[in-house]
N, C-alpha and C positions, 0 to 999 in steps of 0.2 A: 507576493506570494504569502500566503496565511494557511497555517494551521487550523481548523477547526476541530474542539473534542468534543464527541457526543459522550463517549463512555470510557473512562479508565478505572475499571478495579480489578479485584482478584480473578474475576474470568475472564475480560478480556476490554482488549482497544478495541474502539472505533472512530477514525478520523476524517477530516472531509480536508483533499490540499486545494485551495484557490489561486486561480492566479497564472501565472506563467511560470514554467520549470526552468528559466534559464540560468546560463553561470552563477549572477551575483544574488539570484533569487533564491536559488538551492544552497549557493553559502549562507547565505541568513539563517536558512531552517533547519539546514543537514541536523547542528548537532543534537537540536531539538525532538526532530522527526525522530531521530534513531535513540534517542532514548523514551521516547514515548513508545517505541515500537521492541525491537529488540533488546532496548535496554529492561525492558519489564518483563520481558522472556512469556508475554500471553499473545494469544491467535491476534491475530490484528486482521481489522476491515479498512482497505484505506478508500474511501470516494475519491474519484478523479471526473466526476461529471463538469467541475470548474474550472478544468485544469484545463488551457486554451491551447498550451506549447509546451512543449517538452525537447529536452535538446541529452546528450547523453550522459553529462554528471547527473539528472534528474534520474536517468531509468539508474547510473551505480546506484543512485541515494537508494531506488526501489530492493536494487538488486541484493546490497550491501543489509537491509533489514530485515529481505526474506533468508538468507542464510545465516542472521546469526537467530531466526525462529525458529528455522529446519533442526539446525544443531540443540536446540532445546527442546525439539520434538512439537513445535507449533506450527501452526498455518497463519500464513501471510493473505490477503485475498483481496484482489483489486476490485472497482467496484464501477461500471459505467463509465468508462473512459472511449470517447468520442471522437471520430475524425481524425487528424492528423496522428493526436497523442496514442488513439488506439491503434491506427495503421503501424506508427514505429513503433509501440511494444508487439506487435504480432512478427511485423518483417523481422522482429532482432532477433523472435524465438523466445523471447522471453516469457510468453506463456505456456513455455515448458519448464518455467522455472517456479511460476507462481501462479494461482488457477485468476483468471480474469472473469466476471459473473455480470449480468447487468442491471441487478437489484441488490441493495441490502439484506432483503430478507432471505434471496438466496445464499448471500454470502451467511448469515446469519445458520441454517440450513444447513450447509456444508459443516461447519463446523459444531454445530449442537451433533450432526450424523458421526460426524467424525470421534466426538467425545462417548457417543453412546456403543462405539465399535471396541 
């Protein structure tokens, strides 16, 4: 599992996760992910078009970043997540937690609209 950063500054993350979400794979990155994301309190984009498997410490790791964004009053936004991985974040609900999009630039979009409300 890998990290990938397109963009971290003052307005916002954008990440791309590869790889498999499993147990020992999400311990690798958890502490990483979450301060790239909620630890810098900006909207974050995460790509998951790489993302092959996901198991459920993956979707905490998701779930755990959009709530500490919410609480700083940012957006979280999933971004082209495919097959299996998008099946379990729908079945769990979890896209009532965080908006799922199937482009960057919509994700992009969302939140430029969001900034200008």
């Amino acid at each position: 599992m890998q990290i990938r950063v397109f963009q971290a500054d003052q307005s916002l993350t954008h990440l791309a996760l590869q790889g498999r979400m499993d147990s020992p794979n999400v311990q690798r990155i958890e502490n990483g992910f979450l301060a790239l994301t909620a630890g810098r309190g900006k909207s974050s984009i995460i790509e998951l078009e790489d993302v092959s498997f996901m198991v459920s410490v993956g979707m905490r790791m998701l779930i755990e970043a959009a709530k500490g964004l919410k609480s700083a009053d940012q957006q979280f936004i999933l971004v082209g997540p495919k097959g299996l991985v998008e099946d379990a974040l729908r079945i769990a609900k979890l896209d009532t937690i965080f908006t799922i999009v199937e482009t960057a630039v919509e994700a992009l979009d969302k939140i430029n609209h969001e900034a200008e409300s």
